[in-house]
C-alpha positions in Angstrom: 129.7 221.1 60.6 127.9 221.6 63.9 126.6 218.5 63.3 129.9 216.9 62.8 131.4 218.4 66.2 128.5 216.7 67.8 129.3 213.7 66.1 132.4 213.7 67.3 132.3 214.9 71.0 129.2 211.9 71.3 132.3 209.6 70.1 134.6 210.6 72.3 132.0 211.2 75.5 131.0 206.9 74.0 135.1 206.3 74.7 135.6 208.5 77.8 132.4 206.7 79.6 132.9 203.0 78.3 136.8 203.1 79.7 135.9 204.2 82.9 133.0 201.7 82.8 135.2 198.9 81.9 137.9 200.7 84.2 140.9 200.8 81.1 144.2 201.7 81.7 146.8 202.3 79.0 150.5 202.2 79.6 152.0 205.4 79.6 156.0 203.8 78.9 156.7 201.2 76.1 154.1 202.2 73.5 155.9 200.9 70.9 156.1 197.6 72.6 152.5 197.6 73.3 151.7 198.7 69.4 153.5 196.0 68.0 151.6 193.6 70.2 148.5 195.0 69.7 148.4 195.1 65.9 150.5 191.4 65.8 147.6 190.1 67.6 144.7 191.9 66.0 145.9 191.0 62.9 146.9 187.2 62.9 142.8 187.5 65.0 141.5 188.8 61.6 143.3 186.5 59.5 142.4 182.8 61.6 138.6 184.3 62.7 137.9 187.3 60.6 135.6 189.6 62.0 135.8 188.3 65.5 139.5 187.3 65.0 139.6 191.3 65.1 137.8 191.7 68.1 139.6 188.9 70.0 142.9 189.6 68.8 142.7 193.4 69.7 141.7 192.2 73.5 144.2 190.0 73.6 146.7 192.4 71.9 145.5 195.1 74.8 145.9 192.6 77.6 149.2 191.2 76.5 150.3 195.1 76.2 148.8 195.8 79.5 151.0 192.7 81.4 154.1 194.1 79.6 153.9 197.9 80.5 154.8 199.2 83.9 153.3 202.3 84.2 149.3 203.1 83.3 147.0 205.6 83.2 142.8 205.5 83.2 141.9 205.4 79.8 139.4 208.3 79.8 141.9 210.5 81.2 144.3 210.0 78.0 140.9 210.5 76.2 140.6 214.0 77.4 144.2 215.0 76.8 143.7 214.0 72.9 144.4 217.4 70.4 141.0 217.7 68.4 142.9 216.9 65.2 143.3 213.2 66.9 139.9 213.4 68.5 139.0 213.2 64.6 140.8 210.6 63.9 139.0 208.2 66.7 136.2 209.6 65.8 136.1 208.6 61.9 138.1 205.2 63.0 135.5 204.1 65.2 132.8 205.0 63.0 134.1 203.7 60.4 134.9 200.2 62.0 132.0 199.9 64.4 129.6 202.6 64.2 128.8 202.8 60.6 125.1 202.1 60.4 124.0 203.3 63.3 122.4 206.8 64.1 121.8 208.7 67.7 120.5 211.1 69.2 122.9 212.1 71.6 126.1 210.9 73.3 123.7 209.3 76.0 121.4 207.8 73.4 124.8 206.5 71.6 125.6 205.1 74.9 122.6 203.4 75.6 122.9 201.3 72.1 126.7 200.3 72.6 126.5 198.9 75.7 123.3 197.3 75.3 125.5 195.2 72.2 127.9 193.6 73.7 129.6 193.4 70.0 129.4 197.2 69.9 131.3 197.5 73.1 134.5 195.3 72.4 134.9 196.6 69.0 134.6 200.0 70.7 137.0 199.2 73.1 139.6 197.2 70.5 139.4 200.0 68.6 140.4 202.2 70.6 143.0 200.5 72.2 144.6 200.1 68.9 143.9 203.7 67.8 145.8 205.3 71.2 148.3 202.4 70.4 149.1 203.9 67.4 148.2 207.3 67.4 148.4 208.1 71.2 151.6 209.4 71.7 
């Protein structure tokens, strides 16, 4: 279980460090608006390009959202306001959708490795974006 927590706060540290890297903000009004976007996009994405209809489609979901919201928010601060039960979530979303093979040592480690894959770092990113999207409220 230990183990697991570690897991997990590596995750969220990956999240927390590659939105303020990438400098996200998430709208704070008009979630909904920005959900149905998001997931419209991501999935019409998966179904013209498959896997990099997904990625594509939940940047441009994220960035039609973004143009359509008013008010916004850096992404690793939503991050740290998450309950644990929804850091959980992220955390078996993301390594479930991106992160599956791969093993770390630490968060820095885990770090290292996504942003040295530039693959890694957008479906990091898209999947996030979709996750707080959905879940974020």
């Amino acid at each position: 279980l230990a183990s697991k927590k570690q897991d997990v706060d590596d995750v969220i540290n990956l999240c927390s460090k590659l939105s303020a890297y990438e400098e996200l903000k998430v709208a704070v009004e008009t979630i909904a608006k920005a959900t149905a976007i998001a997931a419209s996009t991501f999935s019409v994405g998966a179904a013209l390009f498959g896997p990099v209809g997904l990625v594509v489609g939940g940047v441009v979901g994220g960035v039609l959202a973004w143009k359509n919201s008013k008010s916004f928010r850096p992404l690793h601060q939503i991050l740290m306001d998450l309950l644990p039960p929804q850091k959980l979530k992220l955390y078996r979303e993301i390594k479930r959708k991106v992160l599956r093979s791969l093993t770390w040592k630490n968060a820095e480690h885990l770090l290292t490795i996504v942003k040295e894959r530039v693959e890694l770092r957008k479906m990091v990113i898209s999947t996030l974006v979709i996750f707080l999207a959905v879940y974020g409220d």
